[in-house]
C-alpha positions as CSV (number, residue, x, y, z in Angstrom):
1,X,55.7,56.0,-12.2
2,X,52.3,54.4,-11.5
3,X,49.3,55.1,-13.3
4,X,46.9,56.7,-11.4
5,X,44.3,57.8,-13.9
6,X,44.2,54.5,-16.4
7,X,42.7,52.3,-14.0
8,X,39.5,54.2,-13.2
9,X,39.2,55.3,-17.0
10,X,38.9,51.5,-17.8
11,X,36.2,50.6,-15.4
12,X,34.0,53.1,-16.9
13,X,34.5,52.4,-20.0
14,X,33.9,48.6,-19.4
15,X,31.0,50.0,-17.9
16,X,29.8,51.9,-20.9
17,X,30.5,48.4,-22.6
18,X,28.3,46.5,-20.7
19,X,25.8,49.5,-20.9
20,X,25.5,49.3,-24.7
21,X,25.7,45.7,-24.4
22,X,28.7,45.4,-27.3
23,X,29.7,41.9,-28.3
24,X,32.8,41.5,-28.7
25,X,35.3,38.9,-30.3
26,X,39.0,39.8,-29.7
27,X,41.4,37.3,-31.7
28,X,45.2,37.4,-31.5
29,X,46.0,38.7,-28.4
30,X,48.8,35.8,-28.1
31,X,50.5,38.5,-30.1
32,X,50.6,41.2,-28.1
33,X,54.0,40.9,-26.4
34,X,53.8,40.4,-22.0
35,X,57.0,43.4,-21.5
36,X,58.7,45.4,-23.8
37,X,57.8,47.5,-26.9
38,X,55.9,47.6,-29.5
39,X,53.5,49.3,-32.2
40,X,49.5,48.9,-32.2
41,X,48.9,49.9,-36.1
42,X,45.4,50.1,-36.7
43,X,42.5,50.6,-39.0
44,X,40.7,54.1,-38.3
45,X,36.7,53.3,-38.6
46,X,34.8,55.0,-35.6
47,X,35.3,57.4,-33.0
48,X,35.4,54.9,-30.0
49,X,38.3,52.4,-31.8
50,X,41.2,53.4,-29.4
51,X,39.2,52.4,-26.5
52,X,37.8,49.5,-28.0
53,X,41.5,48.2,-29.3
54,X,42.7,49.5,-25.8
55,X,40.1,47.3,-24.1
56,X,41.4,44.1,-26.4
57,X,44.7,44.3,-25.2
58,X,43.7,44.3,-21.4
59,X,44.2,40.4,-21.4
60,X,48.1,40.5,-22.0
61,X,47.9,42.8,-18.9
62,X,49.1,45.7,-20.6
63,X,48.1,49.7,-21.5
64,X,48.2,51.0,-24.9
65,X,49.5,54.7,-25.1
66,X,48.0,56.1,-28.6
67,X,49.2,58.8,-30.4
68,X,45.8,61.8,-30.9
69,X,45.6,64.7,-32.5
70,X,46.5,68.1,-30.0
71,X,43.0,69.4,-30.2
72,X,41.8,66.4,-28.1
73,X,44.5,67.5,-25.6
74,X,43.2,71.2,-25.7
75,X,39.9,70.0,-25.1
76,X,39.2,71.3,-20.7
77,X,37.8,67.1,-20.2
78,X,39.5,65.2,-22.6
79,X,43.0,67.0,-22.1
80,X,44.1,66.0,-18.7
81,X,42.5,62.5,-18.7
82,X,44.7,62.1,-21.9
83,X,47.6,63.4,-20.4
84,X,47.1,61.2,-17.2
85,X,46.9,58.1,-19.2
86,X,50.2,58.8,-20.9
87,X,48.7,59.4,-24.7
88,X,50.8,61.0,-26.7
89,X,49.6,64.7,-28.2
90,X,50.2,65.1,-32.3
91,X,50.5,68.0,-33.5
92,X,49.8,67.5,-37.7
93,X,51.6,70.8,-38.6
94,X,54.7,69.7,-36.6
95,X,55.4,65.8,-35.8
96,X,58.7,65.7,-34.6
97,X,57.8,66.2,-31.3
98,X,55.5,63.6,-31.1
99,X,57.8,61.2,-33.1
100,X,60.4,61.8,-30.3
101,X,57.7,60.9,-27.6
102,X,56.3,58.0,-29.1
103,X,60.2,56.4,-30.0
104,X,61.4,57.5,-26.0
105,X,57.9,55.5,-25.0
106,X,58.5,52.1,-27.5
107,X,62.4,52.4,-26.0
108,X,61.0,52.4,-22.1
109,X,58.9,49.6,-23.5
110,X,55.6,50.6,-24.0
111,X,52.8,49.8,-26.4
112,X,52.1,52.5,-28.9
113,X,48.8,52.4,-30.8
114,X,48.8,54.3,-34.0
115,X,46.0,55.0,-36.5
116,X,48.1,55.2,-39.6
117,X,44.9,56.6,-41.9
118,X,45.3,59.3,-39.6
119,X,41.7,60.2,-39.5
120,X,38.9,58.2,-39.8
121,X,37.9,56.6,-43.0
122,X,34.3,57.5,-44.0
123,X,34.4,54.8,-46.7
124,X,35.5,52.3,-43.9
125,X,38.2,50.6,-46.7
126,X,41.8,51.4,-45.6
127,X,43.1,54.8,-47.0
128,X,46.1,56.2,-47.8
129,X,48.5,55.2,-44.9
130,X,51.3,57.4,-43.3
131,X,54.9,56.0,-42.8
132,X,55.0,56.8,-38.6
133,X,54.5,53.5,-37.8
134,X,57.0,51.9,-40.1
135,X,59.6,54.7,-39.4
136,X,58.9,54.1,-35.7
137,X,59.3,50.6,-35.8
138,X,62.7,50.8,-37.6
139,X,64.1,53.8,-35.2
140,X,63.1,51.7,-32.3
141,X,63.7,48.2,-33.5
142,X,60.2,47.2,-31.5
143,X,57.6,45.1,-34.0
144,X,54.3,46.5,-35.8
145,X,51.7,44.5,-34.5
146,X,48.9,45.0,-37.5
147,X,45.8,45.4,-35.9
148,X,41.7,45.5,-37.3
149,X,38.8,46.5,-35.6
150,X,35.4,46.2,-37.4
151,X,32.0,47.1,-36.1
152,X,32.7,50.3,-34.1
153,X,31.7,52.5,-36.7
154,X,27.8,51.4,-35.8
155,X,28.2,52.9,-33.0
156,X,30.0,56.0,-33.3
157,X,31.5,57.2,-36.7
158,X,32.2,60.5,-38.5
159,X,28.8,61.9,-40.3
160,X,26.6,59.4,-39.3
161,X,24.1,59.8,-36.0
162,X,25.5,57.6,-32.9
163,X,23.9,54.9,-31.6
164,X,24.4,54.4,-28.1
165,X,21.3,52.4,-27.9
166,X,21.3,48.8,-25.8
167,X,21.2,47.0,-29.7
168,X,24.1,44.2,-28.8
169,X,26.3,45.5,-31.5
170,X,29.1,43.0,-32.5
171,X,32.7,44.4,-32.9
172,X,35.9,42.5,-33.9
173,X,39.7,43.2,-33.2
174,X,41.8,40.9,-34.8
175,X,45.9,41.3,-33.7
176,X,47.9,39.9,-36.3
177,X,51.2,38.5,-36.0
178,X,54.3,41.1,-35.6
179,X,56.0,42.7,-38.6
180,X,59.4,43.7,-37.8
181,X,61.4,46.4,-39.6
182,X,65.4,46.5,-40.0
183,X,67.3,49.8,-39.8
184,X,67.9,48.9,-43.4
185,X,64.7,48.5,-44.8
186,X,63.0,50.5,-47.2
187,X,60.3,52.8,-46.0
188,X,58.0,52.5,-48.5
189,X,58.1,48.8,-49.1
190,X,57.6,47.7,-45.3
191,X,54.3,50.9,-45.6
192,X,52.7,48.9,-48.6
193,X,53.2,45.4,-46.7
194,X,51.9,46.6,-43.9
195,X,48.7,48.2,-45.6
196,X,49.0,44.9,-47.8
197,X,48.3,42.8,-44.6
198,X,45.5,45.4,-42.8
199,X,44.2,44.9,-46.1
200,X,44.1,41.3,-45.9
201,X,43.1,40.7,-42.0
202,X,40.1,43.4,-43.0
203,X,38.7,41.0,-45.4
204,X,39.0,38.3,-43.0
205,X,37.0,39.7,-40.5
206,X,34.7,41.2,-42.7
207,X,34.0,37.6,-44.1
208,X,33.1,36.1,-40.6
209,X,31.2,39.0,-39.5
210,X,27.8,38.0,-37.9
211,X,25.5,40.2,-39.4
212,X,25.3,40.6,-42.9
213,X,27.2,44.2,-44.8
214,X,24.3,44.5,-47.5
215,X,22.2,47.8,-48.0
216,X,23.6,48.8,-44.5
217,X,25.0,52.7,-44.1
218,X,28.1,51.5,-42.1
219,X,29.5,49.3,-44.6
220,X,31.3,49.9,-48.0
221,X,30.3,49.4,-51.3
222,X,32.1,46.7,-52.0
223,X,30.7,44.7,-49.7
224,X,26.9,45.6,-50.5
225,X,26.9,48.7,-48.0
226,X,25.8,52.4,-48.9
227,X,28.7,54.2,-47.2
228,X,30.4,56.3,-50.1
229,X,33.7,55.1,-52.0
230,X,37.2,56.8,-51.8
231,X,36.5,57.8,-55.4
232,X,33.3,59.4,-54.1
233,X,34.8,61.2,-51.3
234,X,38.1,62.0,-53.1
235,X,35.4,63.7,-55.5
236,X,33.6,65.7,-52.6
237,X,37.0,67.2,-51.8
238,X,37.8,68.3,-55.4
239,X,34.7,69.7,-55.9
């Protein structure tokens, strides 16, 4: 079945690009495979990352189907343009529907992208991680491609004012190399290698960053930033 509705959603969104004049440096698309399945996991930073990371993957002449909450499927706009582009609807109080979806898409071959913080973290260091993308990858025998994006969250991020202004904003999406998962593994120690390299690749990036992380809202503590800690916000939710 053709798709209809991704092709016009990607020119205007490379328009909107061009618009905010975003610079951006995608490394590692060698490893996104040219057919066949395969899992997009990926750091969870700003409200415009799917696109972004969607947009990175255009060279290797293939569409990423990502796996979003319901509500943005409930949503009158959002719903049937996310529906047309294939996207795959969670629903967080039941994911065994989506689950089903997303392993009958990896075994047709598509690309999945999956955000496996779930929700966007407001520290921007990696959070607690769900096993989805592990437990996909082992159910459908298709590789984890571990995937950062850095940068976005200067744009558009959770409790911070967006910035859609023309200010040349540098992002990054680095693809790493693909982690594959036997039937036999163990969930828990392919989760923490995973994280282990998102962890890693994060730094990386960070590191050759353009414009410097200190005193700046949108980065974390650790590198100089003002954007609270996950002790800080695990804090915030006990209180």
């Amino acid at each position: 079945m053709a798709d209809l509705v991704y092709p016009p959603v990607i020119v205007l969104v490379k328009s909107l690009w061009k618009y905010l004049g975003l610079q951006f440096t995608f490394q590692g698309e060698a490893h996104v495979p040219r057919k066949g399945g395969a899992i997009l996991a990926i750091n969870h930073i700003g409200y415009l990352d799917f696109a972004i990371v969607g947009t990175a993957v255009l060279p290797a002449n293939r569409l990423v189907r990502f796996m979003a909450k319901k509500e943005i499927f409930d949503h009158k706009i959002s719903g049937p343009l996310m529906r047309g582009m294939k996207h795959i609807s969670v629903d967080r109080t039941n994911g065994s529907g989506s689950f089903v979806a997303a392993l009958r898409a990896l075994k047709s071959g598509e690309i999945i992208g999956i955000f496996p913080e779930a929700t966007i973290s407001r520290s921007f260091e990696l959070k607690e991680m769900k096993t989805g993308a592990v437990r996909l990858a082992m159910a459908s025998g298709t590789p984890i491609l571990p995937t950062i994006i850095w940068g976005s969250q200067r744009v558009w991020t959770k409790g911070v004012k967006r910035n859609f202004s023309r200010s040349h904003v540098p992002i990054t999406v680095s693809i790493g190399e693909p982690i594959f998962v036997p039937r036999d593994a163990d969930v828990d120690t392919k989760e923490l290698e995973l994280k282990n390299r998102l962890s890693e690749m994060l730094r990386k990036v960070q590191a050759k960053y353009p414009d410097s992380h200190d005193g700046q809202r949108w980065a974390p503590a650790r590198l100089g930033g003002t954007a609270p800690t996950l002790a800080q916000i695990a804090a915030e939710k006990k209180g």
